[in-house]
C-alpha positions as CSV (number, residue, x, y, z in Angstrom):
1,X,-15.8,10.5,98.6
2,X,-19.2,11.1,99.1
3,X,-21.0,8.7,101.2
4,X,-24.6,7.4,101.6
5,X,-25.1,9.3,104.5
6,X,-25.1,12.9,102.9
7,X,-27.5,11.3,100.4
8,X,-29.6,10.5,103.0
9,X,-29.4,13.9,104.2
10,X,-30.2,15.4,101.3
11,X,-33.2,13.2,101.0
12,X,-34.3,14.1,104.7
13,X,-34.0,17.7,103.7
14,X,-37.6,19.5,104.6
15,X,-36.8,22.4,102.1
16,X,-36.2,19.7,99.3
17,X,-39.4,19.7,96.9
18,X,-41.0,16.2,96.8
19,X,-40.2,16.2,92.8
20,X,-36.4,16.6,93.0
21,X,-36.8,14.5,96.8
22,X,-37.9,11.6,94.2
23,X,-35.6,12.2,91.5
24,X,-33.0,12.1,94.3
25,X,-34.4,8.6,95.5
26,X,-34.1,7.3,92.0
27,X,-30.1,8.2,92.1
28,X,-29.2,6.5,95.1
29,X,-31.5,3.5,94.2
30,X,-29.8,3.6,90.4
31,X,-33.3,3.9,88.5
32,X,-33.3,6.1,85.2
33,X,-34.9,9.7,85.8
34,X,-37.4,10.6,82.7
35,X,-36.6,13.2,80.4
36,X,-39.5,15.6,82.3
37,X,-37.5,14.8,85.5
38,X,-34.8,15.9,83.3
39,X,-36.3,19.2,82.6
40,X,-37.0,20.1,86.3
41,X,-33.3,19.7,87.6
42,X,-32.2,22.0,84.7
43,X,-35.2,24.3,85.9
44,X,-34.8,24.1,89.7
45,X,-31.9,22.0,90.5
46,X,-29.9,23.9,92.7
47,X,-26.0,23.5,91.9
48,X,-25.0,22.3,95.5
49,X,-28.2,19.5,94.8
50,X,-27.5,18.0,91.5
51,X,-23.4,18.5,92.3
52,X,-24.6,15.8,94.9
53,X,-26.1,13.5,93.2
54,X,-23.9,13.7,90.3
55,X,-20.5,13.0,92.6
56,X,-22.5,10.4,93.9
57,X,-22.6,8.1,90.9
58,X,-19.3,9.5,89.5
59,X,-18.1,7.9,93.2
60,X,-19.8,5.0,93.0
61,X,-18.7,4.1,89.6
62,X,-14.9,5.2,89.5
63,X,-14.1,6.6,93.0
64,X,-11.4,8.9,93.0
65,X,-9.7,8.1,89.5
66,X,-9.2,11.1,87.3
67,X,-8.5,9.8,83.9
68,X,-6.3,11.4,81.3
69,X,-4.2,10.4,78.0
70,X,-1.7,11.0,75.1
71,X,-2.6,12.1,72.0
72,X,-1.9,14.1,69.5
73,X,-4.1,15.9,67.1
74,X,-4.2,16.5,63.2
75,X,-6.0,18.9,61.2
76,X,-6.2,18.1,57.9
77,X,-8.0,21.5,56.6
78,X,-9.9,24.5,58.9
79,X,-11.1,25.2,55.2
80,X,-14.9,23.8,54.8
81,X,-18.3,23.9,52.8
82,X,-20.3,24.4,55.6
83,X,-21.4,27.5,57.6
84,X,-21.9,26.5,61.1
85,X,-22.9,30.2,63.1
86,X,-20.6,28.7,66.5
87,X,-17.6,28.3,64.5
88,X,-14.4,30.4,65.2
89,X,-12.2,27.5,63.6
90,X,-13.7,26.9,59.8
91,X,-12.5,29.4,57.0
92,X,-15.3,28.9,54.4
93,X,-13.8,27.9,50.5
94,X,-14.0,31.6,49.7
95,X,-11.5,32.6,52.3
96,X,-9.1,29.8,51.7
97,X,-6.4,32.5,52.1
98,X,-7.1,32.3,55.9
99,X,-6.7,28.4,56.5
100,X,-4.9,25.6,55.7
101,X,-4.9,22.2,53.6
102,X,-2.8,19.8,54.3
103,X,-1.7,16.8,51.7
104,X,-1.2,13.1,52.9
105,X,2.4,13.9,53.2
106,X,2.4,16.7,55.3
107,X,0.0,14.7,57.7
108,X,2.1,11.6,58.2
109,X,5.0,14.1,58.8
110,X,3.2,14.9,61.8
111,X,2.5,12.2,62.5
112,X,6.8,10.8,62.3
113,X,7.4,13.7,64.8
114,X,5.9,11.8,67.6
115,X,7.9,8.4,66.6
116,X,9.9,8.0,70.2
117,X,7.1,10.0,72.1
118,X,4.7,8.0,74.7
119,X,2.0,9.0,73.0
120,X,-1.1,6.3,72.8
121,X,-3.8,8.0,70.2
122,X,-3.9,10.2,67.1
123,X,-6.9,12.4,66.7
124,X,-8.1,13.2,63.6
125,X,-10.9,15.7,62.8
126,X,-11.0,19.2,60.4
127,X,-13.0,20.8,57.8
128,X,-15.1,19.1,55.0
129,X,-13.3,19.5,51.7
130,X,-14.2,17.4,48.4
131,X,-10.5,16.2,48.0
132,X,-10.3,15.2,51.3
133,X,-12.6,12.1,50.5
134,X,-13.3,8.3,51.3
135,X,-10.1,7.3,49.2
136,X,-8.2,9.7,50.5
137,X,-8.9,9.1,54.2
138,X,-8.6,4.9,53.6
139,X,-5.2,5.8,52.5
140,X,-4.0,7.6,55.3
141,X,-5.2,5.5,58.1
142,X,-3.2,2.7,56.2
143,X,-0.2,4.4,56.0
144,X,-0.4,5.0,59.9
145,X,-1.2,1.4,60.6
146,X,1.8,0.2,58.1
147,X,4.1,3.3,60.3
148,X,2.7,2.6,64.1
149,X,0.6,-0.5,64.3
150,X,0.0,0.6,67.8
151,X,-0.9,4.0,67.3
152,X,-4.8,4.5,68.2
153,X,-6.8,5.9,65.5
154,X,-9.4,8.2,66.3
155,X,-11.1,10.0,63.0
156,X,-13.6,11.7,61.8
157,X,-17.4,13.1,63.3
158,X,-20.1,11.6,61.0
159,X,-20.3,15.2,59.5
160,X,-17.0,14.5,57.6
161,X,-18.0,10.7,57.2
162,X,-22.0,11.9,55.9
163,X,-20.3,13.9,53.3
164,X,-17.4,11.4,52.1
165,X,-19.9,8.8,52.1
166,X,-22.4,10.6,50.0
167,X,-19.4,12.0,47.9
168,X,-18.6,7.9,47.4
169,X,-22.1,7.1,46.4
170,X,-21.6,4.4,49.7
171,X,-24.0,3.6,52.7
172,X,-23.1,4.6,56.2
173,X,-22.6,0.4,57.2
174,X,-20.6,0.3,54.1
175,X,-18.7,3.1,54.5
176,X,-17.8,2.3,57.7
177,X,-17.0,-1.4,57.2
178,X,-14.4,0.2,54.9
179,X,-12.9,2.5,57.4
180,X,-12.6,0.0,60.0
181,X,-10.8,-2.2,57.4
182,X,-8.4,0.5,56.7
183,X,-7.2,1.5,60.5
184,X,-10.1,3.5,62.2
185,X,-10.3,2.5,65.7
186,X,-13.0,5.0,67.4
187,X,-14.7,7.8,66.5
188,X,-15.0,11.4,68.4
189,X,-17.8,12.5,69.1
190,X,-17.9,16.0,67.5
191,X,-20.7,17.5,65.1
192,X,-23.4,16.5,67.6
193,X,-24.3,20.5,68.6
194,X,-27.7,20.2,69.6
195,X,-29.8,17.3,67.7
196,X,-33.4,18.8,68.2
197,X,-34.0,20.5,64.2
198,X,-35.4,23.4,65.4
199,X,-32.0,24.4,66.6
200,X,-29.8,23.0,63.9
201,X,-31.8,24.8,61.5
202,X,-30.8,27.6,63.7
203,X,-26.9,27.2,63.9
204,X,-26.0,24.3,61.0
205,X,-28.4,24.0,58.8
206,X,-26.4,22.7,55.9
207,X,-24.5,19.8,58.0
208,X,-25.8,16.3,58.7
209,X,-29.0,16.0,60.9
210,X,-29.0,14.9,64.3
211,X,-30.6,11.6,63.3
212,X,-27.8,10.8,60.7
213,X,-25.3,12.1,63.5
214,X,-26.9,8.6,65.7
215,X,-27.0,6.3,62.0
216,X,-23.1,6.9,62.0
217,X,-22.6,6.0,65.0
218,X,-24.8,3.2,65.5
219,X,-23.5,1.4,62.2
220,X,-20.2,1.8,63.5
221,X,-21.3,0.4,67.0
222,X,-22.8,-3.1,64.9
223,X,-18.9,-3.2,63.8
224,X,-17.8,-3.6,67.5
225,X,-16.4,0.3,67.5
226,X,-16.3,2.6,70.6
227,X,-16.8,6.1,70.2
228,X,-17.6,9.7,71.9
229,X,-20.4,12.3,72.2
230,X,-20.7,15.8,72.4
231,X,-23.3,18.4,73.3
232,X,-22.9,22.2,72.6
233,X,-24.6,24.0,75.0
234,X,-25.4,27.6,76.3
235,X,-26.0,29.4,72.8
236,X,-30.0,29.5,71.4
237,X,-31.0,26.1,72.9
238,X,-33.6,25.2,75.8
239,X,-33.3,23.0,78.6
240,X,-36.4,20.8,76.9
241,X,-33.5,21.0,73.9
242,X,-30.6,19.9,76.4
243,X,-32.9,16.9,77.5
244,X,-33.7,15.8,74.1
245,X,-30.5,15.3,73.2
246,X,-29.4,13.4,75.9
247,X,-32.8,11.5,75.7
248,X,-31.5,10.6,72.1
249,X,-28.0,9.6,73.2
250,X,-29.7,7.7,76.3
251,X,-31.7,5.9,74.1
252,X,-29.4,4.8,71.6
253,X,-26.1,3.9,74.1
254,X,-29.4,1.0,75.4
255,X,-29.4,-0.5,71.8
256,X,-25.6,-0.2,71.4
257,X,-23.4,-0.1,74.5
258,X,-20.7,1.7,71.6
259,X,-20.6,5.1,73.6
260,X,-17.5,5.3,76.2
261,X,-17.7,9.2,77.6
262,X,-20.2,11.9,76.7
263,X,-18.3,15.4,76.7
264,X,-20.4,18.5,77.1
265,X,-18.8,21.4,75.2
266,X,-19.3,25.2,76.1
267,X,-20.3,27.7,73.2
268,X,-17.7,30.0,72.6
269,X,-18.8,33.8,71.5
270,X,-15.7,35.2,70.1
271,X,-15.2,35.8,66.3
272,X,-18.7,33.8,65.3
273,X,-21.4,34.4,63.6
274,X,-23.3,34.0,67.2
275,X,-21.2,36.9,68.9
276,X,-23.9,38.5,70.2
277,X,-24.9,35.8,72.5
278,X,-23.9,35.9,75.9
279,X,-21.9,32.6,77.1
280,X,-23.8,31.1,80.2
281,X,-21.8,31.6,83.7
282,X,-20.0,28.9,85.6
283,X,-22.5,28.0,87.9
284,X,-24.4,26.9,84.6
285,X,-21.3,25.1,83.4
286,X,-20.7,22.8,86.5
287,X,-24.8,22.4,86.6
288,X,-24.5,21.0,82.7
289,X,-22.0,18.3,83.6
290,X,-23.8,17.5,86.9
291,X,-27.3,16.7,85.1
292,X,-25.4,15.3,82.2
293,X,-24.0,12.7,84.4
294,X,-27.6,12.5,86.4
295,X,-28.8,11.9,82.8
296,X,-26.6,9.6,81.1
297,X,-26.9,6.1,83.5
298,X,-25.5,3.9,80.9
299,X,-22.5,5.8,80.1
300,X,-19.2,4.7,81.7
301,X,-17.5,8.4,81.2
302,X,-17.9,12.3,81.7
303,X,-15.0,14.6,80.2
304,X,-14.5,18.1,80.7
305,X,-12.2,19.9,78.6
306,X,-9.7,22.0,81.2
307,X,-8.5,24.8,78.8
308,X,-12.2,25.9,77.3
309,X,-13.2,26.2,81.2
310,X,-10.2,27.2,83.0
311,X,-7.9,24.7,85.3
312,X,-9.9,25.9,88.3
313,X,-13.1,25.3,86.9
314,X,-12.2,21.8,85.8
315,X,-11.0,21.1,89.1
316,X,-14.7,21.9,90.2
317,X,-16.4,19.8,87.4
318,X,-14.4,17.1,89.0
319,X,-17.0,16.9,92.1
320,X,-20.1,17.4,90.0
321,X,-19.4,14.2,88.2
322,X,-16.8,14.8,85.5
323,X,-14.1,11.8,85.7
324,X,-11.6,12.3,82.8
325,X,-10.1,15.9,81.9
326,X,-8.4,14.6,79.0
327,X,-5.0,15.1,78.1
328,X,-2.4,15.6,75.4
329,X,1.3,16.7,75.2
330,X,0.2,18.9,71.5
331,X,-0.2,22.6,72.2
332,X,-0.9,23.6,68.2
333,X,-4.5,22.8,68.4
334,X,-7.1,25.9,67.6
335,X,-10.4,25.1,67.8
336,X,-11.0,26.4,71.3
337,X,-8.7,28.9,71.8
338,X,-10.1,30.7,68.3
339,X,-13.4,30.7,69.6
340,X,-12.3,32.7,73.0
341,X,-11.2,29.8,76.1
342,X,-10.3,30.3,79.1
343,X,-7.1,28.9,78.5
344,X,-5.1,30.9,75.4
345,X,-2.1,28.5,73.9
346,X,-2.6,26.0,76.9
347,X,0.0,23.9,77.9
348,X,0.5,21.8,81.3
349,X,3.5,19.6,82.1
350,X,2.5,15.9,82.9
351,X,3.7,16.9,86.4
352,X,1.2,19.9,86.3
353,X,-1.8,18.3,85.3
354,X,-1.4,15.2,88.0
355,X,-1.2,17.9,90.6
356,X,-4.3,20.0,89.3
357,X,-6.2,16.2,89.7
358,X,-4.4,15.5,93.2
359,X,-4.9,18.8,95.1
360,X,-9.0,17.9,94.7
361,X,-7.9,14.5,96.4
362,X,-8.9,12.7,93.1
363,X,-6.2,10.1,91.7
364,X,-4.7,10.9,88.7
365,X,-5.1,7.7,86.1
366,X,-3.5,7.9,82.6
367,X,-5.3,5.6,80.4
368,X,-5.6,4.4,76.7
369,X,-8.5,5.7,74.0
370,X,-10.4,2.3,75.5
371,X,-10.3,3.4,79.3
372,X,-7.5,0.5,80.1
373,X,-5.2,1.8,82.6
374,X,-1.4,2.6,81.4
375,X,-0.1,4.2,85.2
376,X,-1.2,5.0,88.4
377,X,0.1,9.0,89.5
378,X,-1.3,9.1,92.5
379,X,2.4,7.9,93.8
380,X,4.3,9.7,91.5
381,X,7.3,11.4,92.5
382,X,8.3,14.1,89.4
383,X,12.1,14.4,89.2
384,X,11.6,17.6,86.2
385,X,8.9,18.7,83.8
386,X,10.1,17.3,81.0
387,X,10.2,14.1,82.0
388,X,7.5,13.9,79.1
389,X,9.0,15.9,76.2
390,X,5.9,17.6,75.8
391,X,3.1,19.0,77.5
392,X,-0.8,18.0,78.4
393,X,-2.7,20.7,76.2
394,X,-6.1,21.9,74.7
395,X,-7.5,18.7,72.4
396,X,-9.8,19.2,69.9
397,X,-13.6,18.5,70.0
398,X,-13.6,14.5,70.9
């Protein structure tokens, strides 16, 4: 663990500018940097520097536990009316020979096959499609609650619930009031991309705003709901853009408390309509998460997704303030490895991924949606792979 004294020496650190020497101040006295102090780590905050600070509250708050947990994940459709330019997943409605739609049926078939399994969640999220609507959804969280009462529900970003919802002719509070009734337990926190307008115009245009994005949420916050948050970074945006979002998440986790873990999510560049882009380098990558979790004081969580940014490199993120890596024993999810991860039809063993979290002296915790803690690994002695039936693999944006 980090301890106060290589705070201190970072603070007594003649080469340290008296900016970041204050910002650094503020972190180990817990006061909330501003979004300009924000700005200036992303500008001159050296990796080593905010890696620092960032391990430091991510010790202070959890130690060494390394969450993770079992799910499973369902994709209703990769068919969808919108054109997002980052996405490698969606077929648009005029290529509909290229994806998939499922019906109800063929989704609580998948979800029969994990009957038995030790599985805690289900993860829903897909395209937008106009059958797949309010009714539609009500009924299939039902028929999972009437299946598995115990079986976490985790649906929907608020750019499928802004389109059902509209579709309806319902408001968001009364929308979600009726998805709450009918077996929605948390949302994700996918859809988010970058909030500022000048960059959604850029890569969404047609998809909810940034500020109906927050509305979702927050009305399903009022109802007592946790749920996620995402950022897509290292496409078209600016670090004023970065800090903006985070300022807007910041600001509305203070009126809510609803958010559990913010989960910064690389851009992708293969088979996109952004292509051309470069994709920012690691050192950018571990710096995100680090300023994220410098950033975001009132959120309990950071996650970082192992197979968009390689086992090794989520073993890094691990000591710049990341504390969950997720986890699921599904290898059929797409998302990621369309758009070009590191990690191509991931799979880890339960054994594996507790030994990717020990061998950075972290302690391996596998939890529910909610954070409460199902088993300590740090003891664990593996007798076979299997152990399991399944394997920890790539989850889809959460």
């Amino acid at each position: 663990m980090i301890s106060n004294e290589k705070i201190e020496f970072l603070l007594q650190d003649p080469a340290l500018k008296p900016e970041l020497r204050s910002i650094a101040e503020k972190v180990f006295n817990q006061e909330r940097i501003t979004p300009d102090e924000g700005i200036l780590l992303y500008r001159e905050g050296e990796l080593g520097f905010v890696a620092s600070l960032a391990n430091h509250i991510r010790e202070r708050m959890h130690g060494d536990d390394t969450f993770f947990n079992r799910n499973f994940h369902i994709e209703p459709t990769n068919v969808c009316v919108y054109d997002c330019k980052f996405c490698s997943y969606s077929r648009l409605i005029k290529k509909r020979g290229e994806g998939w739609e499922y019906t109800l049926e063929d989704m609580m078939d998948i979800v029969k096959k994990y009957d038995g399994q030790p599985v805690t969640e289900v993860h829903i999220v897909g395209g937008v499609l106009p059958q797949y609507d309010l009714q539609f959804y009500a009924e299939f969280f039902q028929k999972i609650k009437a299946h598995r009462p115990d079986l976490h529900v985790k649906a929907l970003t608020p750019v499928e619930y802004h389109y059902i919802f509209k579709k309806a002719k319902v408001s968001y509070a009364e929308g979600m009031k009726i998805m709450k009734e009918a077996g929605l337990d948390s949302m994700p926190g996918g859809g988010a991309e970058i909030f500022h307008p000048d960059i959604r115009l850029q890569i969404a245009a047609d998809k909810c705003t940034g500020d109906q994005w927050l509305q979702i949420h927050e009305e399903w916050h009022k109802l007592g709901g946790r749920s996620n948050a995402t950022m897509l970074y290292g496409h078209v945006e600016g670090y004023e853009h970065r800090i903006h979002h985070l300022e807007e998440l910041r600001k509305l986790q203070d009126r809510t408390g609803g958010f559990q873990t913010f989960i910064p999510l690389k851009f992708r560049n293969q088979d996109n309509q952004m292509s051309h882009l470069p994709e920012v380098n690691v050192i950018e990558d571990l710096r995100n998460y680090a300023i994220s979790r410098i950033y975001l004081d009132n959120f309990s969580h950071v996650k970082a997704y192992w197979p968009m940014i390689s086992r090794n490199i989520a073993q890094l993120s691990l000591s710049c303030g990341v504390d969950d890596i997720d986890g699921t024993i599904d290898d059929t999810t797409k998302i990621y490895s369309m758009a070009g991860s590191e990690e191509q039809n991931p799979a880890m063993s339960t054994r594996e991924l507790v030994n990717l979290i020990r061998q950075v002296g972290r302690r391996p915790i596998e939890r529910d949606t909610l954070y409460n803690v199902i088993k300590d690994y740090t003891d664990e002695v593996f007798e076979e792979d299997t152990q399991f039936k399944g394997y920890v693999a790539l989850p889809v944006v959460n």
